[in-house]
PDB file with one MODEL, atoms N, CA, C and O in Angstrom:
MODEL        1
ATOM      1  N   UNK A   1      -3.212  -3.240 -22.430  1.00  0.00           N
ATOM      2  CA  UNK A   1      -3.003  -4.503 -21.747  1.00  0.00           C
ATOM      3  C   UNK A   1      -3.300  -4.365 -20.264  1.00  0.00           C
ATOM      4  O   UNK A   1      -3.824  -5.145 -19.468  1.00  0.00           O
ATOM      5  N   UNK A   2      -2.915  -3.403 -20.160  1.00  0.00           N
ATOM      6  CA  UNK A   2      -3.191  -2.955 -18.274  1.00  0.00           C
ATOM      7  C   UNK A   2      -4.639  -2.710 -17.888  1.00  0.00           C
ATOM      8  O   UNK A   2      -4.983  -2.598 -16.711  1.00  0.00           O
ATOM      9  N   UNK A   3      -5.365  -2.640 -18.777  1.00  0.00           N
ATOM     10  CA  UNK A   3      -7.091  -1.476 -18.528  1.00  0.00           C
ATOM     11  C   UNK A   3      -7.620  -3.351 -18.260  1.00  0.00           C
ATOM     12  O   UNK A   3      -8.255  -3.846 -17.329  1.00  0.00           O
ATOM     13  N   UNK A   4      -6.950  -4.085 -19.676  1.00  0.00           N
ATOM     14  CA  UNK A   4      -7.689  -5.481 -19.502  1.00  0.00           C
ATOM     15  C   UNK A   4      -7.420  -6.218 -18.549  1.00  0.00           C
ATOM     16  O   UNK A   4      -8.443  -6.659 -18.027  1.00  0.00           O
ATOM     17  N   UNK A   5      -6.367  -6.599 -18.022  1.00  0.00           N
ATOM     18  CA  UNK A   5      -5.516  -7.273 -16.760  1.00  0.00           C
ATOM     19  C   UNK A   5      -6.412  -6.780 -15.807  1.00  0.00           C
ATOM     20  O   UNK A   5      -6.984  -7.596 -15.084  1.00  0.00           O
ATOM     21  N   UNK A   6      -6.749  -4.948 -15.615  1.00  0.00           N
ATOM     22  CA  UNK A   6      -7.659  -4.483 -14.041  1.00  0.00           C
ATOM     23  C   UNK A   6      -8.957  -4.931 -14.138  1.00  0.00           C
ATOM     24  O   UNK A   6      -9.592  -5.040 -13.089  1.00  0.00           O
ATOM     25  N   UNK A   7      -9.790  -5.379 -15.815  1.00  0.00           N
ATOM     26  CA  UNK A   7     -10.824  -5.860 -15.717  1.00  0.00           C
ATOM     27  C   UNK A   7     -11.082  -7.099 -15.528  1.00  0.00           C
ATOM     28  O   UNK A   7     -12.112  -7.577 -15.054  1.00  0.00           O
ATOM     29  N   UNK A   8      -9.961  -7.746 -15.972  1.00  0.00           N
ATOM     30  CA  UNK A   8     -10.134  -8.918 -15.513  1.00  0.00           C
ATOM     31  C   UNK A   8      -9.994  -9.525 -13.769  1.00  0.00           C
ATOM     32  O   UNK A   8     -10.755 -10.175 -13.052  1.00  0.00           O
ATOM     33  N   UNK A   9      -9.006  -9.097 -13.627  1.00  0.00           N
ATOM     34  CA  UNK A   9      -9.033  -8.874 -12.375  1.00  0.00           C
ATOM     35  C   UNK A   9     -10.229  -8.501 -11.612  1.00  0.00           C
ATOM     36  O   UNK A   9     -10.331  -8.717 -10.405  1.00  0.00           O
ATOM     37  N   UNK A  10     -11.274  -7.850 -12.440  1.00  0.00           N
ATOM     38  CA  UNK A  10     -12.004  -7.037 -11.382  1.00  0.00           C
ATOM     39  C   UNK A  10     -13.494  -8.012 -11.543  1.00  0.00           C
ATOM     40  O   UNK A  10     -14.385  -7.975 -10.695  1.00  0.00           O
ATOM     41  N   UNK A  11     -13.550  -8.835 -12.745  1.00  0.00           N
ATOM     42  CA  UNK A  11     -14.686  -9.684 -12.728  1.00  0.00           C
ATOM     43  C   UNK A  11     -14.203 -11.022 -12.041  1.00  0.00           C
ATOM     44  O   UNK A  11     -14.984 -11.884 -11.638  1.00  0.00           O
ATOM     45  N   UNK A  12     -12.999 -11.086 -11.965  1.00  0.00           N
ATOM     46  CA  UNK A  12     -13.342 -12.185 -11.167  1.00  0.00           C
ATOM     47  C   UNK A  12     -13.412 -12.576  -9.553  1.00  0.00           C
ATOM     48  O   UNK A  12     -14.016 -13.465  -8.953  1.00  0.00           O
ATOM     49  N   UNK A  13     -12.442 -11.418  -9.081  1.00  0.00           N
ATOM     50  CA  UNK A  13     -12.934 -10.467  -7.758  1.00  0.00           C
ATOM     51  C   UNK A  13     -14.675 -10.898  -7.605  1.00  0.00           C
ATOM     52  O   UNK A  13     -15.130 -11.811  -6.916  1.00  0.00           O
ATOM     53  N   UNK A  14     -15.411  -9.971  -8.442  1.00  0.00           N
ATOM     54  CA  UNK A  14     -16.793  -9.797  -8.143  1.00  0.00           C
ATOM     55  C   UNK A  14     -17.601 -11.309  -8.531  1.00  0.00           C
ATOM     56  O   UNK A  14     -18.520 -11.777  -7.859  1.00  0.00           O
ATOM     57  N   UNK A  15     -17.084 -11.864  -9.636  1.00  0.00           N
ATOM     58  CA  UNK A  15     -17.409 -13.258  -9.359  1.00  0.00           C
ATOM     59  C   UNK A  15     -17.454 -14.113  -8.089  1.00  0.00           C
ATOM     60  O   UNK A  15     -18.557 -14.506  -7.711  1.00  0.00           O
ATOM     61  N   UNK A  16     -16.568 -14.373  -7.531  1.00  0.00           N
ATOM     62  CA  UNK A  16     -15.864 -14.980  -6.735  1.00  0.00           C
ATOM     63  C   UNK A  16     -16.426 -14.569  -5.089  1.00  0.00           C
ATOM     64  O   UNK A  16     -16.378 -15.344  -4.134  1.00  0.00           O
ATOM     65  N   UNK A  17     -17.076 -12.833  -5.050  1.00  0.00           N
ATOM     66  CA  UNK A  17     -17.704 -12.629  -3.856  1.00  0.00           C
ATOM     67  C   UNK A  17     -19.518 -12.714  -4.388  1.00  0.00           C
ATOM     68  O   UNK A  17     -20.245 -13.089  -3.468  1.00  0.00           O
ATOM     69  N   UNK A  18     -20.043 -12.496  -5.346  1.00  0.00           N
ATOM     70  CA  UNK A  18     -21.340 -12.809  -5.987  1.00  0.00           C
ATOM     71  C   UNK A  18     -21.318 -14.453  -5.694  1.00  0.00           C
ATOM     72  O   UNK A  18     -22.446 -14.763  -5.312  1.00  0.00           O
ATOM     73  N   UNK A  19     -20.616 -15.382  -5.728  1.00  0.00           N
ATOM     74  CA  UNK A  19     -20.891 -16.949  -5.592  1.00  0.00           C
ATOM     75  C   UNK A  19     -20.359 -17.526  -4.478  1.00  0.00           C
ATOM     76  O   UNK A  19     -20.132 -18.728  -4.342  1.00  0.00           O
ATOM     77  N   UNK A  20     -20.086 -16.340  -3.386  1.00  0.00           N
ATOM     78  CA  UNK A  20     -19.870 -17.081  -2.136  1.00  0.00           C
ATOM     79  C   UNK A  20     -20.510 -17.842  -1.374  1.00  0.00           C
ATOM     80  O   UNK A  20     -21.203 -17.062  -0.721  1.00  0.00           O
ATOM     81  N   UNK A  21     -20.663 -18.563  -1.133  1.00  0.00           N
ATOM     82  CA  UNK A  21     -21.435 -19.787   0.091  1.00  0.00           C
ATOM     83  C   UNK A  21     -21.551 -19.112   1.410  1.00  0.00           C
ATOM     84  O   UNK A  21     -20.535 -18.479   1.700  1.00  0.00           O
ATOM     85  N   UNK A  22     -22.629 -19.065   2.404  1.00  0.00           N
ATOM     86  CA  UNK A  22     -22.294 -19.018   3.492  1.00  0.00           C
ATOM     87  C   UNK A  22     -21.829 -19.712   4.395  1.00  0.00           C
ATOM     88  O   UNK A  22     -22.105 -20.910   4.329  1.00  0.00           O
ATOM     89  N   UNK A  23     -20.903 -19.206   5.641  1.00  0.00           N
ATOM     90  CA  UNK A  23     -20.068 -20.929   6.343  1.00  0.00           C
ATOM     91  C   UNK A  23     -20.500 -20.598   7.831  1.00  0.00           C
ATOM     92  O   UNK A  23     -20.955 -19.622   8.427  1.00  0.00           O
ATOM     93  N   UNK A  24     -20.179 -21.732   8.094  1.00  0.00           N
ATOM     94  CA  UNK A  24     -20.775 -22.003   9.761  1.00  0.00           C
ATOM     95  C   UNK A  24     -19.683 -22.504   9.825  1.00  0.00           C
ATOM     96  O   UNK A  24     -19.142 -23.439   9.235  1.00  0.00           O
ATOM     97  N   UNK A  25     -19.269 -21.550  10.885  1.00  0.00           N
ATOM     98  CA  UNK A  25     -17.883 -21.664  11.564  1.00  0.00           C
ATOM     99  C   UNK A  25     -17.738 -22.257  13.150  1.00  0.00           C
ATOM    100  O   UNK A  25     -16.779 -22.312  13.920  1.00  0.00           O
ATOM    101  N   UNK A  26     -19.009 -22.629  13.252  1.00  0.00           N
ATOM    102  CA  UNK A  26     -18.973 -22.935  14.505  1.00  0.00           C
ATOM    103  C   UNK A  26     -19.642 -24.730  14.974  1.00  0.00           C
ATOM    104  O   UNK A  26     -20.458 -24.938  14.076  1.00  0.00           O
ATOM    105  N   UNK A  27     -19.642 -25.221  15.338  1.00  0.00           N
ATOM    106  CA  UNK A  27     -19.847 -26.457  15.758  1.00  0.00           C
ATOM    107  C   UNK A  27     -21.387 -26.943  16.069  1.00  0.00           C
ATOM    108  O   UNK A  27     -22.347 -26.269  16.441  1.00  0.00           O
ATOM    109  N   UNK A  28     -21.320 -27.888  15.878  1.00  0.00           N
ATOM    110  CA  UNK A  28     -22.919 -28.354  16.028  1.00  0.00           C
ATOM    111  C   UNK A  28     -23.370 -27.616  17.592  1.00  0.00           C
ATOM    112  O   UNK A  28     -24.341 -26.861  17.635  1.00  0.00           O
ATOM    113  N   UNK A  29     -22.529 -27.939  18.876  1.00  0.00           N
ATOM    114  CA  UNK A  29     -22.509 -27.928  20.225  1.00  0.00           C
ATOM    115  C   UNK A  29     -22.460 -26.552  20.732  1.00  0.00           C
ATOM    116  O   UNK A  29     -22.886 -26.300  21.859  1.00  0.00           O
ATOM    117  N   UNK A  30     -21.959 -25.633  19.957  1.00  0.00           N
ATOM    118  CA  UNK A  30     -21.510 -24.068  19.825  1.00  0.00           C
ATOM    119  C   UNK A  30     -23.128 -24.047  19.014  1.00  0.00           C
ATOM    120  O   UNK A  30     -23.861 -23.869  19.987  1.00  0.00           O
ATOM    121  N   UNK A  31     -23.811 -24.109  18.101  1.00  0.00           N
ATOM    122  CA  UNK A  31     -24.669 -23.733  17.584  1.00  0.00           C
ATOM    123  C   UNK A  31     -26.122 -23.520  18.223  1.00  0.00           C
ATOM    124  O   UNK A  31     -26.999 -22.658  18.160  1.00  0.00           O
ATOM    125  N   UNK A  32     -25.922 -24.775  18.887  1.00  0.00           N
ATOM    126  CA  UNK A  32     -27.623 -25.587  19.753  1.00  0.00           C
ATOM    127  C   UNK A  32     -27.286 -24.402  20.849  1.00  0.00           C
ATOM    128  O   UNK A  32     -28.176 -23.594  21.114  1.00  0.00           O
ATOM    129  N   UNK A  33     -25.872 -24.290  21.547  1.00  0.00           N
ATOM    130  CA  UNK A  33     -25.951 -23.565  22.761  1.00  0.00           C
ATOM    131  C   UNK A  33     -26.295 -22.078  22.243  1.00  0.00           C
ATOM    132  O   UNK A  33     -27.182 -21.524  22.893  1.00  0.00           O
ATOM    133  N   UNK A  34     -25.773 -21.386  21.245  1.00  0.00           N
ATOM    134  CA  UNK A  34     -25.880 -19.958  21.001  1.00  0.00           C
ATOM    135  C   UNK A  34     -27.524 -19.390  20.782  1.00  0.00           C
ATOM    136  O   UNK A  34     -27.888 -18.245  21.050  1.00  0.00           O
ATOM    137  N   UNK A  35     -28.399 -20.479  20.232  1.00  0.00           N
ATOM    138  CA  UNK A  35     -29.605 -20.776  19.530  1.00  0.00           C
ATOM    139  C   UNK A  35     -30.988 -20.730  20.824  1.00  0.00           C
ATOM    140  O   UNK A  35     -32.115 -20.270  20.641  1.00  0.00           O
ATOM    141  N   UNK A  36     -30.596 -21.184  21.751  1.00  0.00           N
ATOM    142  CA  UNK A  36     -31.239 -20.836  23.349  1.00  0.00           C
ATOM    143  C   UNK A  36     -31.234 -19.079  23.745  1.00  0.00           C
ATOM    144  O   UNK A  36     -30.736 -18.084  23.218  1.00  0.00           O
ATOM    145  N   UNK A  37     -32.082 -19.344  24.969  1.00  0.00           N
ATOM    146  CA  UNK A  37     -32.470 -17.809  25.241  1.00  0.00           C
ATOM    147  C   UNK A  37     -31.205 -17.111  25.457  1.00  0.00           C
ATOM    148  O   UNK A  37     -30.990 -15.998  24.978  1.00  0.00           O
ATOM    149  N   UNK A  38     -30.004 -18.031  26.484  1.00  0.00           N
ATOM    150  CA  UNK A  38     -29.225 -17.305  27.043  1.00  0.00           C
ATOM    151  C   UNK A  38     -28.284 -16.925  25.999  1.00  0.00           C
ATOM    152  O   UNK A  38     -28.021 -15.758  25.710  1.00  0.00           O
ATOM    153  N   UNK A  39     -27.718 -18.103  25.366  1.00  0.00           N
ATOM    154  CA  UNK A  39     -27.134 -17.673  23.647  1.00  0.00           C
ATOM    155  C   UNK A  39     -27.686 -16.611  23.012  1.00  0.00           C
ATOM    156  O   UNK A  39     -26.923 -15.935  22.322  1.00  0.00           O
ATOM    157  N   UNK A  40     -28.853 -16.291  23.077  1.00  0.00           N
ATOM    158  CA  UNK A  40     -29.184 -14.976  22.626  1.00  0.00           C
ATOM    159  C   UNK A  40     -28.730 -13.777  22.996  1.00  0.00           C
ATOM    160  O   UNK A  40     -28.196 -12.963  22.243  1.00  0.00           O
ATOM    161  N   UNK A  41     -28.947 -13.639  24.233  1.00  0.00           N
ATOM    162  CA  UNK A  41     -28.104 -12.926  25.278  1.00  0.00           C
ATOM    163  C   UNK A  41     -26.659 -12.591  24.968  1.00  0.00           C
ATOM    164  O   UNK A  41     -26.148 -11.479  24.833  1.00  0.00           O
ATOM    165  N   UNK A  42     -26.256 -13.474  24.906  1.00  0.00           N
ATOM    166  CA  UNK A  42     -24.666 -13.613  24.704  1.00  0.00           C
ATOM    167  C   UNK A  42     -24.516 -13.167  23.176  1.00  0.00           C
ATOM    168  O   UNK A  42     -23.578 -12.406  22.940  1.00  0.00           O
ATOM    169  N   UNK A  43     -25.157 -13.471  22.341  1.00  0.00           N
ATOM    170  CA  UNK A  43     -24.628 -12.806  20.725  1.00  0.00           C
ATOM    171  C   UNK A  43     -24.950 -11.791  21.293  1.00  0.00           C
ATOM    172  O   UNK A  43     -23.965 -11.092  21.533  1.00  0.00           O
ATOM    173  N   UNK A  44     -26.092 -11.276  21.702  1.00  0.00           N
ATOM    174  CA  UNK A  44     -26.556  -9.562  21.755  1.00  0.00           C
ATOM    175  C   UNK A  44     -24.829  -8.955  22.456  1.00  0.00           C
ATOM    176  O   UNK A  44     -24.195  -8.003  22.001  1.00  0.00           O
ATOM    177  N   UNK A  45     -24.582  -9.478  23.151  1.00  0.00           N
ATOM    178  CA  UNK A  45     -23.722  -8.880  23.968  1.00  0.00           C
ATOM    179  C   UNK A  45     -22.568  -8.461  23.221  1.00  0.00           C
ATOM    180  O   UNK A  45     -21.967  -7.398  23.378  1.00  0.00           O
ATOM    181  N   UNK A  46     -22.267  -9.486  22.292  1.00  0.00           N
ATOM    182  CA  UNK A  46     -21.181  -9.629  21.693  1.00  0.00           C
ATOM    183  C   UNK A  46     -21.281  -8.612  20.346  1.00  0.00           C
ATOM    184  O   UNK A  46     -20.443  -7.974  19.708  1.00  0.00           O
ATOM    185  N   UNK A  47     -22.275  -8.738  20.279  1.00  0.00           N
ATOM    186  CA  UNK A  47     -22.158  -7.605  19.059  1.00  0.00           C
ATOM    187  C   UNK A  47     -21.950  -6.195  19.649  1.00  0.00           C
ATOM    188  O   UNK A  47     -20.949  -5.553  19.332  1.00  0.00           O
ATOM    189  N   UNK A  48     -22.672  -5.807  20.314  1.00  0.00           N
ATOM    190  CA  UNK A  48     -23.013  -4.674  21.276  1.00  0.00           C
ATOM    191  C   UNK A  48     -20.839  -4.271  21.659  1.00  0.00           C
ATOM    192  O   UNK A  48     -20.248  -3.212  21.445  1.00  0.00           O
ATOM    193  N   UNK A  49     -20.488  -5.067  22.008  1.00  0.00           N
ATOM    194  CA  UNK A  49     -19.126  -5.378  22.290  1.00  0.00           C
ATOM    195  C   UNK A  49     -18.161  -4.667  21.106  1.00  0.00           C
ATOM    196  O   UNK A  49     -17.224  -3.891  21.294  1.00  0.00           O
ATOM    197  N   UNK A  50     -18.672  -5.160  19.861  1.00  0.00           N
ATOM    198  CA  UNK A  50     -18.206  -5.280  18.751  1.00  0.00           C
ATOM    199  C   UNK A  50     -18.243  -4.043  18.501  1.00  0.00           C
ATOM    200  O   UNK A  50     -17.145  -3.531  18.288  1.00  0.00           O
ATOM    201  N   UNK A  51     -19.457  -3.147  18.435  1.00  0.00           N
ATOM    202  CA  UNK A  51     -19.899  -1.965  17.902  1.00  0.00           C
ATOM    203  C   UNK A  51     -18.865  -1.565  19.097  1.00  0.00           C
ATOM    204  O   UNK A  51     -17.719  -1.543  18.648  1.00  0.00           O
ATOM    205  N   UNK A  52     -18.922  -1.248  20.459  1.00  0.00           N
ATOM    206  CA  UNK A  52     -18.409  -0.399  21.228  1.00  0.00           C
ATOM    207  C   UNK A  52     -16.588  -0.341  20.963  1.00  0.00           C
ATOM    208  O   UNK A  52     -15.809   0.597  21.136  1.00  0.00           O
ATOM    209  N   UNK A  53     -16.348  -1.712  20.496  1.00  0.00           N
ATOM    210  CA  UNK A  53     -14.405  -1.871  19.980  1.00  0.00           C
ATOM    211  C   UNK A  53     -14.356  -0.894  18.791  1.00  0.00           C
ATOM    212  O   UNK A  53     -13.462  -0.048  18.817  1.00  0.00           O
ATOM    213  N   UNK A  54     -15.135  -0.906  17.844  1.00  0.00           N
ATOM    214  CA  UNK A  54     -15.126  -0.126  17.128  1.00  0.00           C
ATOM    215  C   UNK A  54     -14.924   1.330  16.938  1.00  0.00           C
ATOM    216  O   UNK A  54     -13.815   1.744  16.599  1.00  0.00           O
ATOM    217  N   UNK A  55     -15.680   1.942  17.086  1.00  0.00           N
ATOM    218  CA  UNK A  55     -16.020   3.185  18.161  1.00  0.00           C
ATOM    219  C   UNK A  55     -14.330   3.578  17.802  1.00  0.00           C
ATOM    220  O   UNK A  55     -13.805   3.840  16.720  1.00  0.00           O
ATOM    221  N   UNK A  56     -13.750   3.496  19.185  1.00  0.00           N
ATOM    222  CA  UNK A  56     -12.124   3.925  19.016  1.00  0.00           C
ATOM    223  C   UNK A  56     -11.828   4.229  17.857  1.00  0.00           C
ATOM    224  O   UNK A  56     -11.494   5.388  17.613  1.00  0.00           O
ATOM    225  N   UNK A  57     -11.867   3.460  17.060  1.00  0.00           N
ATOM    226  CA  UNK A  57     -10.312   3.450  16.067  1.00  0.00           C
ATOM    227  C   UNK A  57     -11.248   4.646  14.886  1.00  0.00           C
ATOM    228  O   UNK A  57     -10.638   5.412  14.141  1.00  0.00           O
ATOM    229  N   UNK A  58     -12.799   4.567  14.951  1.00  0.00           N
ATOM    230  CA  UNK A  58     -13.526   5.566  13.975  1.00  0.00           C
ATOM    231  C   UNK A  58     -13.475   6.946  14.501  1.00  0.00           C
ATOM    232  O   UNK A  58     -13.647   7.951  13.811  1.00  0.00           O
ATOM    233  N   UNK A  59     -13.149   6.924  16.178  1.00  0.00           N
ATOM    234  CA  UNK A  59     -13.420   8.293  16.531  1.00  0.00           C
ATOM    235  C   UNK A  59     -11.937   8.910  16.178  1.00  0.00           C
ATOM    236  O   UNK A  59     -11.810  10.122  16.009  1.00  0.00           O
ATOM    237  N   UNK A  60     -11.062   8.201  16.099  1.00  0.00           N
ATOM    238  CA  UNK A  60      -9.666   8.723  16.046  1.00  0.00           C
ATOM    239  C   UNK A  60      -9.106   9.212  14.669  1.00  0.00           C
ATOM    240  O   UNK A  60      -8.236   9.983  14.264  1.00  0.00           O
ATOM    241  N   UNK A  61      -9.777   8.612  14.306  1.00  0.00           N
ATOM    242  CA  UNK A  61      -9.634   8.652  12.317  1.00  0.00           C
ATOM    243  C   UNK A  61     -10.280   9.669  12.275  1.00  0.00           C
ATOM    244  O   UNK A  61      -9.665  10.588  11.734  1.00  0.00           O
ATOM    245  N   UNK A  62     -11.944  10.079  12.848  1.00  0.00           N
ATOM    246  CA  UNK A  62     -12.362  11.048  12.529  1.00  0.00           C
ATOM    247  C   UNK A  62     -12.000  12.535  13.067  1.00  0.00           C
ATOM    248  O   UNK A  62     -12.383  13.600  12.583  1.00  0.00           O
ATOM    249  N   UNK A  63     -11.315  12.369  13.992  1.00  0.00           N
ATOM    250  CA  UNK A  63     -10.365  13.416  14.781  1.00  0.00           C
ATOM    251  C   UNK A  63      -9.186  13.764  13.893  1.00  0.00           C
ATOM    252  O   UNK A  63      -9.139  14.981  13.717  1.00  0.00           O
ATOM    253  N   UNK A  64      -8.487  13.286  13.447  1.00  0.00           N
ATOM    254  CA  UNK A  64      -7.408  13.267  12.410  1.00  0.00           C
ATOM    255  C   UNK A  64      -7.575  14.176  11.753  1.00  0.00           C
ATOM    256  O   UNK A  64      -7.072  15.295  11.852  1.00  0.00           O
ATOM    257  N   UNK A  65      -8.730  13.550  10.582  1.00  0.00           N
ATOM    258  CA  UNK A  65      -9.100  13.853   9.234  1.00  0.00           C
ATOM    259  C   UNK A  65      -9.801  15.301   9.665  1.00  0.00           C
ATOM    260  O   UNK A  65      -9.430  16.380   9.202  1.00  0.00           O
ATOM    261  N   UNK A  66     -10.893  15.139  10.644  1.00  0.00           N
ATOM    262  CA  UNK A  66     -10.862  16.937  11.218  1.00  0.00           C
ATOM    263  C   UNK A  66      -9.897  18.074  11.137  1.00  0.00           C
ATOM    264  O   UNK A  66      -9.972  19.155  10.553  1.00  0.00           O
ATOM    265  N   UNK A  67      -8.761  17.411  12.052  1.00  0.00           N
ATOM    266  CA  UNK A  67      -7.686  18.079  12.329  1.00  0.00           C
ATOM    267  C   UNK A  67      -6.735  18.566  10.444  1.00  0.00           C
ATOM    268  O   UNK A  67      -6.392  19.678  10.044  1.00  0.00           O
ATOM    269  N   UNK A  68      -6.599  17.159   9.731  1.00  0.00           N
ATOM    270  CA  UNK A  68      -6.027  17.533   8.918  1.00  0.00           C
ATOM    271  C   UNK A  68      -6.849  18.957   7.806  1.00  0.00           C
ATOM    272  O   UNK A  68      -6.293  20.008   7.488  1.00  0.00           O
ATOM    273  N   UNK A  69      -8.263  18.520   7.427  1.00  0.00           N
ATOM    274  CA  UNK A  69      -8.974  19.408   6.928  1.00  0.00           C
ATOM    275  C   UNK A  69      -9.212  20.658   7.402  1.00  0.00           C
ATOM    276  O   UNK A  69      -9.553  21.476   6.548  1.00  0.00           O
ATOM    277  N   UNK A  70      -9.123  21.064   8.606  1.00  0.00           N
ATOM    278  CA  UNK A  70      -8.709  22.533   9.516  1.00  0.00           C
ATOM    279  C   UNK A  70      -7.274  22.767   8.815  1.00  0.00           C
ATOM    280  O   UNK A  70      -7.051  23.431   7.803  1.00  0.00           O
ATOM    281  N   UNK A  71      -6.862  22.446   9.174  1.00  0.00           N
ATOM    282  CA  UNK A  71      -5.221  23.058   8.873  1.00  0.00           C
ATOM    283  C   UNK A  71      -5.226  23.431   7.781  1.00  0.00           C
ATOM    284  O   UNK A  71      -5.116  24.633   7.540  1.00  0.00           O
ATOM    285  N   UNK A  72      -5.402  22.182   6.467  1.00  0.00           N
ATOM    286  CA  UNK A  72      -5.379  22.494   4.727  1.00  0.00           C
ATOM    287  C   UNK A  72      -6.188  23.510   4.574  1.00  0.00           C
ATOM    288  O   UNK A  72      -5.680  24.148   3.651  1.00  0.00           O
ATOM    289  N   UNK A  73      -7.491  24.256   5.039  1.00  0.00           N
ATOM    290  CA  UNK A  73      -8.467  25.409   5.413  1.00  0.00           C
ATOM    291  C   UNK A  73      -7.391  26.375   5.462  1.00  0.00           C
ATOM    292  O   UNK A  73      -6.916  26.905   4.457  1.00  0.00           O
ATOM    293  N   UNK A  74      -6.903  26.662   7.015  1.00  0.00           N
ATOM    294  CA  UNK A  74      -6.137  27.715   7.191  1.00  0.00           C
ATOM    295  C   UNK A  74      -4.479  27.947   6.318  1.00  0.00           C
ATOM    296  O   UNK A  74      -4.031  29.080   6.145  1.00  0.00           O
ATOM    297  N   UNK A  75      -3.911  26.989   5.959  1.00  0.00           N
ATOM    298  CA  UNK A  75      -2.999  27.026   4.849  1.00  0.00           C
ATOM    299  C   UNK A  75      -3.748  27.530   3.610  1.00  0.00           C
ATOM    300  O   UNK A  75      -2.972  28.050   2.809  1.00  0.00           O
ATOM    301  N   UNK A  76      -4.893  27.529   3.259  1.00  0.00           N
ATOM    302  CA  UNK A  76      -5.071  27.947   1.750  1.00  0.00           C
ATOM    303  C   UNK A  76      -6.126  29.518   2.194  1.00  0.00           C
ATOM    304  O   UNK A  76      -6.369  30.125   1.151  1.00  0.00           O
ATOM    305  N   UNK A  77      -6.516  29.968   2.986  1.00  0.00           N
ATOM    306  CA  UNK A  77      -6.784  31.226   3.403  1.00  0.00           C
ATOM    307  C   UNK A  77      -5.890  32.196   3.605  1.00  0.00           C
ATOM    308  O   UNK A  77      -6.020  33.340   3.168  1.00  0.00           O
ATOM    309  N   UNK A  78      -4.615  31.650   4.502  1.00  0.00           N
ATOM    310  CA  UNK A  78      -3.375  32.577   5.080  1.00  0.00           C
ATOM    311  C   UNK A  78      -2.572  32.961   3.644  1.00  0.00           C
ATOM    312  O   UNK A  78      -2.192  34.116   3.452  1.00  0.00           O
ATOM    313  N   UNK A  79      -2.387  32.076   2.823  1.00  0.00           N
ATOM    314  CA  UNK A  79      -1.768  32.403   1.462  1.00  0.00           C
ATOM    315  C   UNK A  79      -2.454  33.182   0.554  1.00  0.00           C
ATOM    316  O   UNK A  79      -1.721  33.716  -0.277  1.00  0.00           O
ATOM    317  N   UNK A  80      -3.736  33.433   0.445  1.00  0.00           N
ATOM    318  CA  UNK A  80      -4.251  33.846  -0.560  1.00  0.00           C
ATOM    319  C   UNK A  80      -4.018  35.887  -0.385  1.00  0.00           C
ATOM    320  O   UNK A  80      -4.344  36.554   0.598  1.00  0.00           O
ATOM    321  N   UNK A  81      -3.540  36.272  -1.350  1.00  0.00           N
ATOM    322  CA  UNK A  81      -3.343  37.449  -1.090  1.00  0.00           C
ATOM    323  C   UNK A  81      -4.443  38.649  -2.324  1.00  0.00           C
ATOM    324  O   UNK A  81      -4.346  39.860  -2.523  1.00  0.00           O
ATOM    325  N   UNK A  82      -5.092  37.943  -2.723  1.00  0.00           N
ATOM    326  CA  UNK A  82      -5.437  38.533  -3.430  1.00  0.00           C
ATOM    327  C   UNK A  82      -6.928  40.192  -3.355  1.00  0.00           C
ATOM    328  O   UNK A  82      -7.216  40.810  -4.380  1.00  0.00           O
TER     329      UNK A  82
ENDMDL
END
C-alpha cells in the first residue's frame, strides 16, 4: 500500500510540473521597461547579483562537507589496527 501511495504521489508530482504554464509575474509597465536597452542592463545585473548571493551559502556547505569528510577519513584510519 505504501510503494503505491509513493507512486502515486510521485506521478502526480511529475504531472503537475510536466504541465506547468509559464507566468509573467510582472506587469505590462514592468515588462515594456525591463525589455529596453537599460532593462537589459538591469536583468544582467540582477542575475549577476543572484549568482554572487549565492556563492555564500555553496561555499559554506562546501567547507562543511570538506571538513566533515576529513575527519570521517582520519576516524576510520586512526582505528584501523590491522
Amino acid at each position: 500500500m505504501r510503494i503505491r501511495f509513493g507512486w502515486m504521489v510521485a506521478m502526480v508530482m511529475a504531472i503537475s510540473v510536466l504541465t506547468a504554464t509559464p507566468a509573467s509575474a510582472q506587469c505590462a509597465m514592468c515588462r515594456r521597461a525591463l525589455l529596453s536597452p537599460e532593462g537589459q542592463q538591469l536583468v544582467a545585473a540582477f542575475r549577476s547579483g543572484i549568482l554572487f548571493l549565492l556563492a555564500a551559502p555553496f561555499a559554506s556547505f562546501a567547507a562543511v562537507a570538506f571538513l566533515a569528510v576529513r575527519m570521517q577519513r582520519r576516524r576510520g584510519n586512526g582505528s584501523s589496527t590491522e
